[in-house]
N, C-alpha and C positions, 0 to 999 in steps of 0.2 A: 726768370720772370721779372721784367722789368716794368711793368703798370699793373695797378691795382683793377681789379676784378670790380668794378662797381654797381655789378646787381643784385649784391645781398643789400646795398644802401637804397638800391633804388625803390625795394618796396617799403620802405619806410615812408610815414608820412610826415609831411613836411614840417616848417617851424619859421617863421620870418624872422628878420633879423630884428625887430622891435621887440617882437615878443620874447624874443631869447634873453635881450639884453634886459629885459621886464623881471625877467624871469629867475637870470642866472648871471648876473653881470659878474660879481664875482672879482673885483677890483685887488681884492685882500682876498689868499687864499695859499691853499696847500696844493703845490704841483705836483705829479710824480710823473715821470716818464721814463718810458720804455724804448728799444729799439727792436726792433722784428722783422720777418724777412716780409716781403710782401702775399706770399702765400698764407703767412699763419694769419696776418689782420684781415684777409679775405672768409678765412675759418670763424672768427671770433662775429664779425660782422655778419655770417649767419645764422650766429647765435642771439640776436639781440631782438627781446622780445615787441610785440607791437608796440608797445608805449615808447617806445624809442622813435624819437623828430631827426629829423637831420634838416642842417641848416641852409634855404632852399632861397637863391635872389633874382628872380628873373628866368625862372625854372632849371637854374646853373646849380651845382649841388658842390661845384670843385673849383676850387678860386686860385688863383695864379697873386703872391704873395713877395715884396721883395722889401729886403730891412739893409736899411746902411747905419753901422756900429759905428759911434763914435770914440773915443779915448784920446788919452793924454800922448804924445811922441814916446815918452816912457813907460806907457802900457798900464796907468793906474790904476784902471779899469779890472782890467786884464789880471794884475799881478795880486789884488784885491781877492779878486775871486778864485787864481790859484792858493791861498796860502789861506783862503774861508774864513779870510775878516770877514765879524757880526757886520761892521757899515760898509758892505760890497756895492756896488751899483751897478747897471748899464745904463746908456743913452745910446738911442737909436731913433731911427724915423723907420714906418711902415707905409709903403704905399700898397694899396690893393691895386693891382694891375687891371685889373677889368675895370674897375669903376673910377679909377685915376684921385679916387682917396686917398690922402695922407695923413697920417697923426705923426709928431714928435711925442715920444714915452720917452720917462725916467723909470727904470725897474730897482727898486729894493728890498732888501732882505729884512721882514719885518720880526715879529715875537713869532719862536714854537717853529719856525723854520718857515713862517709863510709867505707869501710876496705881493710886493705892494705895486701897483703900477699905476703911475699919476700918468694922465697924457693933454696935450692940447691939437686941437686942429693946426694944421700945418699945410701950406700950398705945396701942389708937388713939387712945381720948379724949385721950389727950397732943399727937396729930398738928400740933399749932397752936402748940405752946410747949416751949422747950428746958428748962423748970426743974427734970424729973424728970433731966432727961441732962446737965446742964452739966457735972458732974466728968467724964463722959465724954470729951464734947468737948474740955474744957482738959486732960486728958491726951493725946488725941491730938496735939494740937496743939504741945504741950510735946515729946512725942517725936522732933516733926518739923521741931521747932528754933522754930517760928512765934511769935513775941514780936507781943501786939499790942498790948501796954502799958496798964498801971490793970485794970480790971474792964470787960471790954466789953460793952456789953446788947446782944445778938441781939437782931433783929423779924424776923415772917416777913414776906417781901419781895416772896413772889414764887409764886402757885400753878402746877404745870402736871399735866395733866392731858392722857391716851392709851391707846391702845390699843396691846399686845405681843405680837407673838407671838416664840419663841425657838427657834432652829434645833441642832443640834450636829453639827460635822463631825467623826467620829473620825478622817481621818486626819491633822490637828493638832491633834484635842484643844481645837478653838478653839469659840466660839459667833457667832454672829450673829442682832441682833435686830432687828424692822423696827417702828417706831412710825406709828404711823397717828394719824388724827381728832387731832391735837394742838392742843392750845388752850392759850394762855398766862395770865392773870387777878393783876393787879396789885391796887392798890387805886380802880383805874379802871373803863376797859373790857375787855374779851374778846378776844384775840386768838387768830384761828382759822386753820390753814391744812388745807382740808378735801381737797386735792389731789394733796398731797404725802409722802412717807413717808422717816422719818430710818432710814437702814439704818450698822447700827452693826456694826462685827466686832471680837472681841475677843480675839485671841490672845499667846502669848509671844512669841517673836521674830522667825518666821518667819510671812509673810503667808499666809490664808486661801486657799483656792478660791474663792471667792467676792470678796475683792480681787483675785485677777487677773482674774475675770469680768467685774469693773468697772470696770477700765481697759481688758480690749479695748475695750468700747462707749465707752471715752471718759472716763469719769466717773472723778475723782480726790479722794482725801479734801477734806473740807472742813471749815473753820474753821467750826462749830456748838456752841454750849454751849444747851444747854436754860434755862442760868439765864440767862448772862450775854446770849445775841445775844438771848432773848426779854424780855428789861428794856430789853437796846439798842432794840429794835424799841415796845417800848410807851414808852420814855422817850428821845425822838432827841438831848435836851439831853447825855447822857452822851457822855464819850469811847469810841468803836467802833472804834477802828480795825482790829486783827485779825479781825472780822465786817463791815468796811464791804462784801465785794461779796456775804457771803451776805445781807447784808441787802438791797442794791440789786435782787438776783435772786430770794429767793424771798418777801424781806414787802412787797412793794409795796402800799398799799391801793387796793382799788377804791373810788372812790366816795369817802364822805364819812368822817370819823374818825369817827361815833356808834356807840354801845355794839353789839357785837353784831357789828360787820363779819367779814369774810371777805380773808383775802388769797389770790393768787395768783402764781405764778411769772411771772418778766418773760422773755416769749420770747425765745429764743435764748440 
C-alpha cells in the first residue's frame, strides 16, 4: 500500500485554517512522533471520533509541503542534534506548494523537551537562500543563547518534500498531522519512503487521544527528525546515533543505491 486510504478523513468535519491556528497555534510545545505503515493510520483514523476537524482549504483536505534545511558546511546544525545539545536548532523555509506560501522558521529546543518555533513570512522565490532572512535568523538565535562564533554561511543542505493532512482535537486543543509520499533530496539521490507515514501530535502537556491510541497498538514515540535521520540516512558516514534503530527499521534500501530508489520498512 503506497497511498493513504482518505475516507475515514473524509467524514470528518472540517476546520479552516484561521480557526485552527485560533485555536491550537501551539508555537511552544511537546511533539511526539511516530512512524507507521500506511494501513495501521488508515485503521486509527477510523477510530476518530466526531469531534475530530480536519484541516480543510479550498475543500483540499491534503497539501503538498516542501522544506529547504539550511546549516553550516560543517553540519552545526546537524551535529548539534546528533550529540542532543540543550541549544540544538534548525533553519529552514516551508513553502506550501498549492498555495505558493513561504515562511522562513527557526526550530529550537526549549524547557521539559519542548519546541519552540519562531518564523517570518518569506517570498518563495527566496525559498533556496537565507540572505533576505539572516537578521532574522541571528536574532533568534541570539535570544536563545546559541553562539556559533564568527559569521557562519548557511547552505541549503538538505530538501524534503510530502504530503499533510492536519487533524484538531478540541478536547486538548492539540493537532495531529500525518505526512505521506515523503522524499528526502540531498545533493545526490532521492530518497523515497512511499509506505510509510510520519504521524506527529502536537500538544502542551498533556498527551493527545490519539497518543494513547498508539500505544494501545503498541507503537511508541520515535526518534525522527525530517532533517537530521533523512541526511543520516542519505549520508551513513555521519554520526546517527539517536536514529540508529529508526534507520535500521524504516530506511533500509531495496536493491541498489541508484538515484531514484525506494525504501521500505524492515519487518518486524
Amino acid at each position: 500500500m503506497t497511498t493513504l486510504d482518505r475516507a475515514p478523513m473524509d467524514r470528518l468535519e472540517p476546520i479552516g485554517l484561521d480557526e485552527l491556528t485560533e485555536r491550537a497555534d501551539l508555537q511552544t510545545r511537546v511533539d511526539r512522533k511516530y512512524v507507521l505503515p500506511l494501513r495501521e493510520v488508515g485503521a486509527i483514523l477510523a477510530e476518530m471520533g466526531p469531534e475530530t476537524r480536519v484541516l480543510e482549504i479550498d475543500r483540499a483536505r491534503s497539501f503538498a509541503y516542501q522544506s529547504v534545511y539550511f546549516d553550516t558546511p560543517d553540519l552545526t546544525s546537524y551535529l548539534l542534534t546528533a550529540q542532543r545539545r540543550r541549544r540544538r536548532f534548525k533553519v529552514r523555509t516551508r513553502t506550501y506548494l498549492d498555495s505558493a506560501e513561504c515562511w522562513l522558521e527557526v526550530k529550537t529546543h526549549g524547557a521539559r523537551g519542548s519546541t519552540v518555533k519562531n518564523r517570518l513570512a518569506y517570498e518563495p522565490e527566496h525559498h533556496a537562500t537565507l540572505a533576505p532572512g539572516w537578521q532574522f535568523v541571528e536574532t533568534v538565535l541570539a535570544q536563545e543563547s546559541i553562539v556559533l562564533g564568527g559569521a557562519p554561511a548557511f547552505v541549503p543542505t538538505l530538501v524534503t518534500q510530502y504530503r499533510r493532512s492536519t487533524l484538531f482535537l478540541p478536547e486538548t486543543a492539540s493537532r495531529v498531522t500525518i505526512d505521506t509520499e515523503l522524499t528526502w533530496q540531498d545533493d545526490g539521490c532521492p530518497l523515497r519512503l512511499p509506505d510509510l507515514a510520519v504521524v506527529e501530535t502536537k500538544t502542551g502537556s498533556t498527551a493527545s487521544r490519539v497518543d494513547r491510541m498508539l500505544w494501545v497498538r503498541g507503537h511508541r514515540p520515535t526518534r525522527i527528525s525530517k532533517y537530521a535521520t533523512g541526511l543520516a540516512a542519505l549520508r551513513p558516514d555521519l554520526p546517527a546515533a539517536p536514529w540508529r534503530r529508526t534507520l535500521r527499521r524504516h530506511f533500509t534500501q531495496v536493491g541498489s543505491a541508484s538515484c531514484g530508489h525506494d525504501t521500505h520498512p524492515v519487518p518486524g
